[in-house]
C-alpha positions as semicolon CSV with decimal commas, in nm:
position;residue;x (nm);y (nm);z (nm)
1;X;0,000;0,000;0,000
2;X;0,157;0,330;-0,116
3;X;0,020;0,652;0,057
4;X;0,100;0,942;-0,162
5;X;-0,131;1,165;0,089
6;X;0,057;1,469;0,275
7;X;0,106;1,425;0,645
8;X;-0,219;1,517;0,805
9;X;-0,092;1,857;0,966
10;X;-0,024;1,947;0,651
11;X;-0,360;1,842;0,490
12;X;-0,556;2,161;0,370
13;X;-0,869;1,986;0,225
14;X;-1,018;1,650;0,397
15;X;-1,325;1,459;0,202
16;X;-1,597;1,273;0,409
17;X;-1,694;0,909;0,252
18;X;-2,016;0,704;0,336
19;X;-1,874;0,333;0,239
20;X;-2,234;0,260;0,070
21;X;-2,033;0,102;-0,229
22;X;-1,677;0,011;-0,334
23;X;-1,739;0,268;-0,634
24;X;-1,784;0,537;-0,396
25;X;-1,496;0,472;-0,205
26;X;-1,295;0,437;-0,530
27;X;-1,404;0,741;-0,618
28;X;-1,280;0,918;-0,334
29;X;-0,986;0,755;-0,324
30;X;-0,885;0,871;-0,665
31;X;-1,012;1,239;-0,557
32;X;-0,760;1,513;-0,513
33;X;-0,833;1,548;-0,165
34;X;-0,529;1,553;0,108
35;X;-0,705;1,324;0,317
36;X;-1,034;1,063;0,340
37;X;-1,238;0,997;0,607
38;X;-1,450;0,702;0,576
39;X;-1,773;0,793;0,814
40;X;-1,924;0,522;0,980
41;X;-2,149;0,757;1,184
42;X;-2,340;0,968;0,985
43;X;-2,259;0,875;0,669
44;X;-2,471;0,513;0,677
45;X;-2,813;0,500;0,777
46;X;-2,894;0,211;1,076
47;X;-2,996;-0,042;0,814
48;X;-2,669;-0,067;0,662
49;X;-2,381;-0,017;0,933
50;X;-2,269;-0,300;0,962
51;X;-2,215;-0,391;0,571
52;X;-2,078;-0,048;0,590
53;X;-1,826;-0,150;0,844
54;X;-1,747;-0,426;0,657
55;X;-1,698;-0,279;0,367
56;X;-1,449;-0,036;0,531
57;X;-1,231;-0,273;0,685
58;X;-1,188;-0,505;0,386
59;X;-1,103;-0,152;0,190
60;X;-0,872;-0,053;0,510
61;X;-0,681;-0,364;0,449
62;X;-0,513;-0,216;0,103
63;X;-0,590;0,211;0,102
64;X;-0,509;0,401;0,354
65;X;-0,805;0,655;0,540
66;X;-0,921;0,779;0,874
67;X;-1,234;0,672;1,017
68;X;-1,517;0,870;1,157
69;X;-1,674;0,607;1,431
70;X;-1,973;0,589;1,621
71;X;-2,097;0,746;1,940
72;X;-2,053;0,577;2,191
73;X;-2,340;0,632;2,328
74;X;-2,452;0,300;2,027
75;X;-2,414;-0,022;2,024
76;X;-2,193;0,037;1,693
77;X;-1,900;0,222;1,874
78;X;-1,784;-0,088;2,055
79;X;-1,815;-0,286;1,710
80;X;-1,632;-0,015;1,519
81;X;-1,326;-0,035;1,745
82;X;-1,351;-0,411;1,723
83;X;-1,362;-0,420;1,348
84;X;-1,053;-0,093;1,346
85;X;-0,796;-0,258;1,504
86;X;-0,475;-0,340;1,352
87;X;-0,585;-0,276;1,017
88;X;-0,258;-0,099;0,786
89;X;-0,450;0,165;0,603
90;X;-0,614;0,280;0,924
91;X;-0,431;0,645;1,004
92;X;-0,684;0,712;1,272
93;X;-1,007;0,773;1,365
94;X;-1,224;1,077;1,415
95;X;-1,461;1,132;1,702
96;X;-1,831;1,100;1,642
97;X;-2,035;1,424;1,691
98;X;-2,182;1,509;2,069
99;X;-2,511;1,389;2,119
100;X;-2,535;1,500;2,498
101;X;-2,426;1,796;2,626
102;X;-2,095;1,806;2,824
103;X;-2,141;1,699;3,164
104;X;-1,936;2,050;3,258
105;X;-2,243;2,287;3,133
């Protein structure tokens, strides 16, 4: 796996990707952007996460991408960490938006 993508403090433009399809995430692979993140939160409606999971971590495996997990808050946090780990095109992960306000307000 060859990662032509600048280092991520010097990224200047960062593309979101639902993993609905392996043509999608082609696409945006092949996209001038300095860096993907694959969204497993918002980007996949309920119905589909876990195809959607699947789908990233088979496409982790060869092209490299950060990950935007779950709340964890879900029952799909604990299964995106599960299916994350250890996987070589993985550069990190993003946190999922709040849902709750801070416990500090």
């Amino acid at each position: 796996m060859v990662d032509s993508r600048p280092d991520p403090g010097l990224a200047r433009s960062w593309l979101l990707v639902a993993p609905l399809t392996d043509d999608g995430l082609a696409a945006a692979d092949a996209s001038d952007a300095d860096a993907l993140i694959v969204d497993l939160e918002d980007g996949l409606p309920d119905s589909v996460k876990t195809a959607g999971r699947a789908r990233t971590t088979a496409w982790l495996r060869d092209h490299p991408a950060w990950v935007r997990i779950s709340s964890r808050g879900t029952g799909e946090w604990s299964a995106d960490i599960d299916a994350l780990a250890d996987l070589p095109g993985l550069r990190g992960s993003c946190w999922p938006s709040p849902h709750t306000a801070p416990m500090w307000s």
